[in-house]
Residue, then its C-alpha position, 0 to 999 in steps of 0.5 A: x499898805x497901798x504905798x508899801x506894795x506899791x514900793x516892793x512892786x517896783x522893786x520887784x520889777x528892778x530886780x527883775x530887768x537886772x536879773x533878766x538882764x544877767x541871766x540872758x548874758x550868762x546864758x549866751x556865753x555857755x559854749x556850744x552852738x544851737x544852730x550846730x546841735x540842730x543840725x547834727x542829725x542831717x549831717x550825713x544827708x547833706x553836702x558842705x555847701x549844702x550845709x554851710x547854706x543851711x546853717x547861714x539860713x538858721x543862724x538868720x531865722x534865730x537871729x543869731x548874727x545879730x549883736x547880743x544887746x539887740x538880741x537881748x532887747x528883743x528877747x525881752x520885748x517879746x516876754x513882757x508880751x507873752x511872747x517867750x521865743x521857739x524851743x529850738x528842741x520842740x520847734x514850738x513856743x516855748x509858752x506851750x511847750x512849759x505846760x505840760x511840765x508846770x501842769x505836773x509840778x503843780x500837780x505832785x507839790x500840791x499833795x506834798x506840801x499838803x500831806x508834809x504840813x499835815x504832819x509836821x505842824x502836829x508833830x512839831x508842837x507835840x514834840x515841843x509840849x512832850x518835851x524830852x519825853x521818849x517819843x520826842x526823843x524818838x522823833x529827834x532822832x529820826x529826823x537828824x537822820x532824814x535831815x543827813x541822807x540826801x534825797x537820792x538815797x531815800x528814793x534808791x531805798x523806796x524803789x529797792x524796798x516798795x517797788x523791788x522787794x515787795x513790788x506794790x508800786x511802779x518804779x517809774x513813770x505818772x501812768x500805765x503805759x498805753x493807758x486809755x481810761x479818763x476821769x475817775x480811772x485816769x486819776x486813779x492811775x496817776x496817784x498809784x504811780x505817784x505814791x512812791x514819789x510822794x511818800x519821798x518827797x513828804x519824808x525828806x521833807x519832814x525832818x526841817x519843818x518838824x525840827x524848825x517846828x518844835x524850836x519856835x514852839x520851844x522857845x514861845x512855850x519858855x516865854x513868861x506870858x504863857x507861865x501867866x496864862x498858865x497861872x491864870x487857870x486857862x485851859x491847856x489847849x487855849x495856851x498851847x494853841x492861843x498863845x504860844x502857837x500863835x506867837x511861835x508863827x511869826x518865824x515859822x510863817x516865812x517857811x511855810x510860804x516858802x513851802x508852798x511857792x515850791x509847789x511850782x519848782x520840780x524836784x530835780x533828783x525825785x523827777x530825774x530818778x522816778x522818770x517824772x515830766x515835772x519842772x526840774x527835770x524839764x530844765x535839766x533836759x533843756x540845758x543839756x539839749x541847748x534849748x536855752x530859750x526854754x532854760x531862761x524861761x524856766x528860770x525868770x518864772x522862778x524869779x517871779x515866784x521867788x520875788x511874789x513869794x518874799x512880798x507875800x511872806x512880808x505882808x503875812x507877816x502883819x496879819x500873823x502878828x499886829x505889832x509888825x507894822x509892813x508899812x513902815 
């Protein structure tokens, strides 16, 4: 097991460097000119001289003018100390200025992906055992049309029906404008404004797990050991639960951790239409304001997460099934 993580950590920090590598690269070549969009607000207040002289000073203090491979070096120097650069947008570390939006990610995902397993774990195994009964058929259904409507049509649905026709939530925003309370108050408020968010992202989410759900369960309830469990006079439960949940886990698994390493990447159509300060919609802003500093960051923390995220569904899949050997 020591030798077999020991492996995929070196492998993980090879792709890493490689990706770490391509993805600064690409990020230089975008057309555009942060020094030039920094300084476009005090245009009209300076001469050209007075211009050329700070944007020379700027591009120095960047260090722009040096050649890109130096950059890149330093650049990375610098993240493996913790040390991530200045947004050029914020004129802050960029380490403090990610907070607040991984705060809120974090935040929201974890009561989606909580209330979404709590819903389609059941549902998807009722649906396999009360196999092409009416309420299986039911659900079917609704989820092939989940599954089809992109997310920014359930979300315009939700705000036209909840927050329009019958106006019981906010529209957008995490809390009240100019709200003082703390604590208990404070949550309160929050959890209000994220209601309608959340019941999007449960409801554009439940249609592939339950789905995905009932297929594995399907397929291990057809199984010949469950019909001799069955025969063996093994109480319903002990079979549906002990034997083909059991054994129907080991492709569900990689989905559900990857479910729940999404709790640190922001959806980026519910932030953007609900006005939320989460991940997804900070790295659209930061893109378009040139803040690539705070872009590349954004996007090697999802590289980790993603790499941390395969290596932990590999070592899952072990405790899921014994017969898998994950040091081999």
């Amino acid at each position: 097991m020591a030798r077999y993580i020991a492996r995929r950590v070196v492998y993980m920090v090879f792709v890493f460097f490689i990706l770490s590598i391509i993805l600064y690269f690409l990020f230089n070549l975008i057309p555009g000119d942060p020094v030039a969009a920094q300084l476009q607000p005090l245009m009209d207040e300076m001469t050209a001289e007075e211009y050329e002289i700070r944007y020379n000073q700027l591009r120095s203090q960047m260090g722009l003018d040096d050649p890109l491979i130096v950059r890149y070096a330093r650049w990375v120097t610098g993240m493996l100390s913790g040390d991530l650069g200045q947004s050029h947008r914020y004129r802050r570390p960029v380490a403090d200025v990610i907070v607040t939006p991984l705060r809120n990610t974090i935040f929201i995902n974890i009561f989606a992906v909580a209330i979404g397993l709590a819903i389609t774990i059941p549902l998807g195994i009722f649906c396999a055992v009360k196999r092409n009964s009416i309420l299986d058929k039911i659900v079917q259904v609704l989820t092939i049309i989940g599954h089809s409507l992109p997310h920014f049509i359930i979300c315009l649905i939700a705000i036209y029906y909840f927050a329009v026709i019958k106006g019981w939530f906010p529209v957008s925003g995490m809390n009240t404008p100019n709200f003082e309370g703390t604590g208990w108050e404070l949550f309160k408020d929050t959890m209000y404004h994220l209601t309608l968010p959340l019941m999007v992202m449960t409801a554009a989410s439940l249609a592939g797990m339950t789905r995905y759900i009932r297929a594995a369960m399907s397929d291990a309830l057809g199984m010949d050991y469950i019909k001799t469990a069955r025969a063996k006079g093994l109480k319903e439960k002990v079979v549906i639960f002990s034997h083909a949940w059991r054994n129907a886990l080991l492709p569900i698994v990689t989905l559900i951790i990857n479910w729940f390493m999404s709790i640190f990447s922001g959806s980026l159509v519910v932030e953007r239409v609900f006005n939320l300060h989460g991940m997804g919609k900070f790295f659209i802003d930061s893109l378009n304001n040139q803040d690539y500093n705070v872009s590349i960051a954004i996007q090697m923390f999802y590289i980790i997460i993603a790499l941390v995220g395969n290596l932990v569904t590999d070592l899952s899949y072990g405790l899921v099934d014994p017969r898998v050997r994950i040091d081999s």
